[in-house]
C-alpha positions as CSV (number, residue, x, y, z in Angstrom):
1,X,-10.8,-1.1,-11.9
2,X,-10.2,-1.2,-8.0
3,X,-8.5,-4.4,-6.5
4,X,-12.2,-5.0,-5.6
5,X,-13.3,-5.1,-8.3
6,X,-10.9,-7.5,-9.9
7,X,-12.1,-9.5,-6.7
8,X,-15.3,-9.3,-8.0
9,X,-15.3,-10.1,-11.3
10,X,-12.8,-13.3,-10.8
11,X,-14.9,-14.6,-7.7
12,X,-18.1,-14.4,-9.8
13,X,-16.1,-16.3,-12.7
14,X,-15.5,-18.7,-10.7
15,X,-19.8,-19.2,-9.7
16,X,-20.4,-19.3,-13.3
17,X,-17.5,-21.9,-13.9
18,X,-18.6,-24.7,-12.0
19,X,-22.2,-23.9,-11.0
20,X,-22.0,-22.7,-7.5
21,X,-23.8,-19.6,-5.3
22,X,-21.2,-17.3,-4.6
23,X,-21.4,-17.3,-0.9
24,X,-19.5,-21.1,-1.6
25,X,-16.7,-19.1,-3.5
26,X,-14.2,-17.8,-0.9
27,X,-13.1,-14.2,-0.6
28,X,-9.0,-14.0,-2.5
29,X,-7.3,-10.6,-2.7
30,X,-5.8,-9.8,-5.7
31,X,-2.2,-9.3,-4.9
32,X,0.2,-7.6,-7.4
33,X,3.4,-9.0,-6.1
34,X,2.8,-12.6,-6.5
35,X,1.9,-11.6,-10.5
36,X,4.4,-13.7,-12.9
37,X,5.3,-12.7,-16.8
38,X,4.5,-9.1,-16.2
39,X,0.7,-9.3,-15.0
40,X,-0.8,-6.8,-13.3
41,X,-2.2,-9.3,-10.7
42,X,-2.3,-12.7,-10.0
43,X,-5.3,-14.5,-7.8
44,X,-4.8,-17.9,-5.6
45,X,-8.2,-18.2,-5.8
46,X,-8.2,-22.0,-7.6
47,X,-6.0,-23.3,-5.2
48,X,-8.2,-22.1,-2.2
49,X,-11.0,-23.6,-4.2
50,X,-9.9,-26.9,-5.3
51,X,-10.5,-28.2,-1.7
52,X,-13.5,-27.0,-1.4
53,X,-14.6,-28.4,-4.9
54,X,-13.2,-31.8,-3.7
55,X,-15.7,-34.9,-5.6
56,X,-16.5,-32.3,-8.7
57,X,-12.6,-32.4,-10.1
58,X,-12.3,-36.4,-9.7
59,X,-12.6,-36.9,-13.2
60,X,-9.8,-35.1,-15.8
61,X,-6.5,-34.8,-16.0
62,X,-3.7,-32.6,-14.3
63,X,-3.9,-31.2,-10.9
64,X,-6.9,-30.0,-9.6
65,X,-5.7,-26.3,-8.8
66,X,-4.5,-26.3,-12.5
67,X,-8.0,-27.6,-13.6
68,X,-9.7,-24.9,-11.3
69,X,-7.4,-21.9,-12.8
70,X,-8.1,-23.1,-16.5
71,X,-11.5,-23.0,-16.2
72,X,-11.8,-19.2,-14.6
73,X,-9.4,-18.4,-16.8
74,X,-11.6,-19.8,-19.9
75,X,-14.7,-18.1,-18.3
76,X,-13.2,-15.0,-17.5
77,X,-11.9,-15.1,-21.6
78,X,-15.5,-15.5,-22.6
79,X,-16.7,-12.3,-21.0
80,X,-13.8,-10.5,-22.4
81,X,-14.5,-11.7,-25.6
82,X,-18.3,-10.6,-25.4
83,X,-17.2,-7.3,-24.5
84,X,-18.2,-7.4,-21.4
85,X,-14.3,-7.2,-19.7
86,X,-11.1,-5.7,-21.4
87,X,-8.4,-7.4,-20.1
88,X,-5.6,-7.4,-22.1
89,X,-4.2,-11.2,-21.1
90,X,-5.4,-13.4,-18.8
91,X,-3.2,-17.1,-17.9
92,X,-2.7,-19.8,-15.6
93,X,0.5,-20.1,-14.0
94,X,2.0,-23.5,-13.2
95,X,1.5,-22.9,-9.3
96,X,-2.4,-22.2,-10.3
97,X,-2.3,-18.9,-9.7
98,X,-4.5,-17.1,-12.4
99,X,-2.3,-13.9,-13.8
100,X,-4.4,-10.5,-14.9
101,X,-3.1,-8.2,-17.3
102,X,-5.2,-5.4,-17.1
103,X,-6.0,-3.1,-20.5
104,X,-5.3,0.3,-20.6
105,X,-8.2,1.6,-20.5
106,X,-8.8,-0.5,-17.0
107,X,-4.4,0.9,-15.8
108,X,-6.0,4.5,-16.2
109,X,-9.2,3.5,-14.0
110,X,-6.5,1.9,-11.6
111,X,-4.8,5.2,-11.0
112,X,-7.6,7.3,-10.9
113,X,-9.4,5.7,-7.9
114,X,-6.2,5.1,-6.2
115,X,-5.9,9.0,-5.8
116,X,-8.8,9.1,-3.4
117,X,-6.6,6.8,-0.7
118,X,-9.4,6.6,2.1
119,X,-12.0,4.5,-0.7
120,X,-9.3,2.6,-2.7
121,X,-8.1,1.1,0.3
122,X,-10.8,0.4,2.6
123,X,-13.7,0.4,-0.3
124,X,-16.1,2.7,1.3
125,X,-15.8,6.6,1.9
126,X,-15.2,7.3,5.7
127,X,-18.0,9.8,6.8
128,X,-18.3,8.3,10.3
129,X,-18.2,10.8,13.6
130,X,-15.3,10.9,16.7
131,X,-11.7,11.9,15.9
132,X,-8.8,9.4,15.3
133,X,-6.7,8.5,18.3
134,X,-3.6,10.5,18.8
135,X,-1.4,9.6,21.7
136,X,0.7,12.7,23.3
137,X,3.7,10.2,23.3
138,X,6.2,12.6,25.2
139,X,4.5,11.9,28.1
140,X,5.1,8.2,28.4
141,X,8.4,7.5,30.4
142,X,10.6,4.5,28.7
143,X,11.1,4.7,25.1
144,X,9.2,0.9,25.1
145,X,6.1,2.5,26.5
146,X,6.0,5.3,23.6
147,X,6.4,2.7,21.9
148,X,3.1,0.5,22.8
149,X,1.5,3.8,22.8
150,X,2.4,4.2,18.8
151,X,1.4,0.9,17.9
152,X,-1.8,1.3,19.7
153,X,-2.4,4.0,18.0
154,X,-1.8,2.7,14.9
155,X,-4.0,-0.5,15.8
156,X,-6.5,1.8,16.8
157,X,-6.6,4.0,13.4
158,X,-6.6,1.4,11.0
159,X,-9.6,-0.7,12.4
160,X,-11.6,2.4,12.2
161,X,-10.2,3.0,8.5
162,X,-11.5,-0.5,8.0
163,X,-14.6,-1.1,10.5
164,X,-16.8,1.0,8.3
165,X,-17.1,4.0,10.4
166,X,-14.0,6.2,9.8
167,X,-14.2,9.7,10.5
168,X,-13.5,11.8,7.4
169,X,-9.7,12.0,6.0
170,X,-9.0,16.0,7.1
171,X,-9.0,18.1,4.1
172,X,-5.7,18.4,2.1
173,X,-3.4,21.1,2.6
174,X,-0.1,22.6,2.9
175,X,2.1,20.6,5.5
176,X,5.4,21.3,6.3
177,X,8.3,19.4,7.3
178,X,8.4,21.3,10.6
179,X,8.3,18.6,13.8
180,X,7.3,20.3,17.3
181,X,9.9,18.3,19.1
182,X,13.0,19.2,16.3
183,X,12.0,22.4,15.5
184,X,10.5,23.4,19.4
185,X,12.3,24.0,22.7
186,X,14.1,20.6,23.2
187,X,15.1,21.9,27.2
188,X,11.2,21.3,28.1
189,X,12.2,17.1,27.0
190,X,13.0,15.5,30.5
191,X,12.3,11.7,29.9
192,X,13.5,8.7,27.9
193,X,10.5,8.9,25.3
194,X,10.6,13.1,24.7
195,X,14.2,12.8,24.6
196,X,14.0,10.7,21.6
197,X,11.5,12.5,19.9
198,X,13.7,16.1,20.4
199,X,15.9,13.6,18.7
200,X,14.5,12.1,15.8
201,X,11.3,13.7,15.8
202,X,7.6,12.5,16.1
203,X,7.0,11.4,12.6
204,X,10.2,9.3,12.6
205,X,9.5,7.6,15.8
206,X,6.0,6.9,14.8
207,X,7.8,4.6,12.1
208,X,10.5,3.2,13.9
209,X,7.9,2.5,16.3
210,X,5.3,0.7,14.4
211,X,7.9,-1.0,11.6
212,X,9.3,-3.8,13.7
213,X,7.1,-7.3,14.1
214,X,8.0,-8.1,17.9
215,X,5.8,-6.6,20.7
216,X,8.5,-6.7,23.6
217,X,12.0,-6.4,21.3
218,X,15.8,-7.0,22.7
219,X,16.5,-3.5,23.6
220,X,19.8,-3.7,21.3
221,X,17.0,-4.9,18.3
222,X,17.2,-3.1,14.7
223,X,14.9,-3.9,11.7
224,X,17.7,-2.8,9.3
225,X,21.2,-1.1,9.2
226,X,21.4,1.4,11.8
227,X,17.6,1.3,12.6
228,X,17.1,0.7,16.5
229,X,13.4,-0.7,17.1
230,X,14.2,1.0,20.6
231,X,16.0,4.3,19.6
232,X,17.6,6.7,22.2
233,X,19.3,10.3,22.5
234,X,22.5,8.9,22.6
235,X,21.8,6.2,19.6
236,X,18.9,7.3,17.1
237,X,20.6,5.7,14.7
238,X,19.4,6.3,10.9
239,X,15.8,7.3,12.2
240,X,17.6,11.1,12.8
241,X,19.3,11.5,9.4
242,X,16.8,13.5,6.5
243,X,18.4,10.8,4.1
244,X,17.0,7.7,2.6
245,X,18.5,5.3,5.1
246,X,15.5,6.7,7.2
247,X,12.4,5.1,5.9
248,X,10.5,7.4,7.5
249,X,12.6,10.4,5.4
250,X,11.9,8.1,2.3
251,X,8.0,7.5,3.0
252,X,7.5,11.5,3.4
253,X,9.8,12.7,0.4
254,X,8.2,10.0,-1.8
255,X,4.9,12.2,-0.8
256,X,6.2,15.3,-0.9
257,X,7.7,14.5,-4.7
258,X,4.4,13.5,-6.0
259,X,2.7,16.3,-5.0
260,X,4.7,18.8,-6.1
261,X,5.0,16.7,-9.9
262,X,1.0,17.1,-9.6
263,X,1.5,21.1,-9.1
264,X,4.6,21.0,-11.9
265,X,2.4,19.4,-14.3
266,X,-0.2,21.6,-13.7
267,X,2.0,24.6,-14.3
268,X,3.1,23.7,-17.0
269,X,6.4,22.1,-16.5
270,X,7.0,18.9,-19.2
271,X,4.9,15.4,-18.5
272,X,7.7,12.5,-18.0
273,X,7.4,9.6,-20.1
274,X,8.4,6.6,-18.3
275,X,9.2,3.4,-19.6
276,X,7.1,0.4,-18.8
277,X,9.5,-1.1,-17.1
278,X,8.9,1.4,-14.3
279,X,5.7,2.2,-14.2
280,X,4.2,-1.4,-13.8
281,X,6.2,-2.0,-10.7
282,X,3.8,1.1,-9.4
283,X,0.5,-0.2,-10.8
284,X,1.3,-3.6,-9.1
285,X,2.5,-1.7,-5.9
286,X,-1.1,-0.2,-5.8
287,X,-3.0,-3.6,-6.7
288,X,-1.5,-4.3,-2.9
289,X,-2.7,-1.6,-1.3
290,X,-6.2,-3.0,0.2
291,X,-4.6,-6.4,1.1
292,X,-2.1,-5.1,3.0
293,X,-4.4,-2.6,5.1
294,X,-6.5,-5.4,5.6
295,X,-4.0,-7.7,6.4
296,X,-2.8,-5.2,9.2
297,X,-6.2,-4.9,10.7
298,X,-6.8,-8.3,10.7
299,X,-3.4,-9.1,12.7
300,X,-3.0,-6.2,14.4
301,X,0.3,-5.8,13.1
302,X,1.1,-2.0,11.9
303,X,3.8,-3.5,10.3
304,X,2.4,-4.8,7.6
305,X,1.3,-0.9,6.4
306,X,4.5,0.5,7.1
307,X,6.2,-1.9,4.8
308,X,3.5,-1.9,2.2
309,X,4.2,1.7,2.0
310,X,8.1,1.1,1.4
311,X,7.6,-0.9,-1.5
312,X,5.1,1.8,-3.2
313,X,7.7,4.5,-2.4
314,X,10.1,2.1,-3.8
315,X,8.8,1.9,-7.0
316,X,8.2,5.2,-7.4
317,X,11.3,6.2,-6.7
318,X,12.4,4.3,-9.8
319,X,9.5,5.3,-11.5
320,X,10.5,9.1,-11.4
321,X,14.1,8.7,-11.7
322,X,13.1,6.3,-15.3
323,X,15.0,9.0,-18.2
324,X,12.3,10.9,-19.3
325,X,11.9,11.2,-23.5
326,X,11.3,14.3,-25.3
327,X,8.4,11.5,-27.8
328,X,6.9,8.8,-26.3
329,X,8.9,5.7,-28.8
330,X,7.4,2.0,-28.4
331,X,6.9,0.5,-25.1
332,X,7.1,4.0,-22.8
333,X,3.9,4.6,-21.3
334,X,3.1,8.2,-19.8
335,X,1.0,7.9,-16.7
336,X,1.9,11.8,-15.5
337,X,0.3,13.0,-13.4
338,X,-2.0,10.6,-12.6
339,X,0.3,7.9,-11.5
340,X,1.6,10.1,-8.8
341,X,-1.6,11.3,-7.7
342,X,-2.3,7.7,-7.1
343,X,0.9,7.6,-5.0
344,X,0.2,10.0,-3.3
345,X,-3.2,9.7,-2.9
346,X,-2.1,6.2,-1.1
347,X,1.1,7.2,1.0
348,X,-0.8,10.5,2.5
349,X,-3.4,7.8,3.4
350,X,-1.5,5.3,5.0
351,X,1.0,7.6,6.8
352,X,-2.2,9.1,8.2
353,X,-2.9,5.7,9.5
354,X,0.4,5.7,11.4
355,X,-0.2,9.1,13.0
356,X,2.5,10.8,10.5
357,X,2.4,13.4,8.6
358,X,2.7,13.7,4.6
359,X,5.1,16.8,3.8
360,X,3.2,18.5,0.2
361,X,6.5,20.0,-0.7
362,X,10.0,19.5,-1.1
């Protein structure tokens, strides 16, 4: 059960619930983080669609979003009760919003496709030809112009990811935490921009580059303590510590961590049991995943990816800090270790979007 496919299945609902083709019913991501009473997912499809009905809710009672919701929501009920779906609860909210709580059986599903990143997010597999830009960005001169050169870069990855003819993900493998501008000879970095890099790195300057909304920022700008949108060799701020007050440190541990539970699992190291209290934070994380690439592409706004990826790191940092429980008592679920191959499957794909590489090991 891909975000997709909850699309799918609710905009169809919908057709069948008052009659119409399903070119008429618009297109509504799923979104995780607008979910209420711990749903999965939660839809604004009936409010987007109770204009567009307009004459055909005149007559009833209540609001006509409400109306609109109760009826998917009763339709969408049916099937499950057929057999047909297997959601485990499915409401209205009072904004209209109509709430999914997806069964277990459809949680594993989520998890499992969210491992291959390049398909989950975009919902095709990227077999196209040409190679993905890559800007040499020690060659600009001013830090701003790196920066442009980042973002264009960015820009310019993540509408082939979505434009349907991506070049293949490269294959998997080891990658290190080595930079060539920290770990190479800084004495070769004359300007502005290669000064920066010798001193926060590539990877992190890709980040600081492409997290900030503005495209022409105050040159004394941050996007959070200590986090220059412009950074310089004398003032790199956070963006040169290995600590999580870098968010590009964070992104790449976060990674690096659930690959390396993937390999301890596999060798035979204890499976955590996590509460659900953490690991639904994760699922919901994931639900957002599509929107958010698409939302980038459709703005142009890297931005939107880079702090998409935060919240997914984010949650599973909680996830695998949750106390881990010799049994699994009431209300612990254990989703290891394919909740973080679905993190990861989704950070090394986004980061890769940003021209940044995903560390495999800590």
């Amino acid at each position: 059960m891909t975000p997709a496919d909850l699309e799918a299945v609710v905009r169809a609902a919908a057709a069948d619930a008052f009659d119409l083709p399903a070119d008429r019913i618009p297109f509504v991501w799923p979104r995780g983080d607008q979910a209420a009473d711990g749903a999965d997912a939660a839809t604004a499809l009936a409010p987007r669609l109770a204009g567009a009905l307009g004459d055909r809710l005149t007559a009833g009672t209540g609001r006509p979003h409400l109306r609109v919701a109760g009826r998917i929501a009763a339709r969408m009920a049916e099937l499950r009760d057929r057999g047909r779906l297997s959601y485990a609860r499915l409401h209205a909210d009072d904004r209209g919003f109509l709430n999914v709580t997806l069964g277990a059986r459809q949680r594993d599903d989520l998890l499992r496709e969210a491992a291959d990143g390049p398909r989950f997010l975009t919902g095709r597999r990227w077999e196209g030809t040409g190679e993905w830009p890559r800007t040499a960005l020690h060659e600009a001169g001013p830090v701003a112009q790196a920066r442009r050169w980042a973002r264009a870069d960015a820009r310019a990855r993540i509408a082939l990811a979505t434009g349907g003819a991506a070049p293949p993900l490269p294959a998997a493998e080891e990658v290190s935490w080595r930079d060539p501008y920290l770990d190479g000879d800084r004495a070769e970095l004359f300007g502005a921009a290669a000064r920066v890099l010798g001193a926060v790195g590539e990877d992190s300057a890709r980040i600081a580059f492409c997290r900030s909304v503005p495209e022409h920022p105050r040159k004394a700008e941050t996007t959070g303590r200590d986090l220059p949108v412009l950074p310089s060799a004398e003032y790199p701020g956070a963006w040169a510590r290995l600590t999580d007050a870098n968010p590009a440190f964070r992104l790449r541990y976060a990674h690096a961590h659930a690959v390396s539970r993937i390999r301890w699992v596999a060798q035979g190291a204890p499976r955590l049991a996590a509460c659900e209290r953490h690991t639904a934070p994760v699922r919901r994380a994931l639900v957002d995943g599509p929107s958010a690439l698409a939302g980038a592409a459709r703005r142009e706004e890297p931005h939107i990816l880079v702090r998409y990826l935060e919240t997914l790191a984010g949650a599973y940092d909680e996830w695998r800090t949750c106390p881990s429980a010799a049994t699994t008592p009431a209300g612990y679920t254990t989703a290891d270790p394919a909740l973080p191959s679905a993190v990861a499957g989704i950070l090394r794909t986004g980061l890769f979007l940003l021209g940044v590489s995903a560390p495999t090991r800590l």
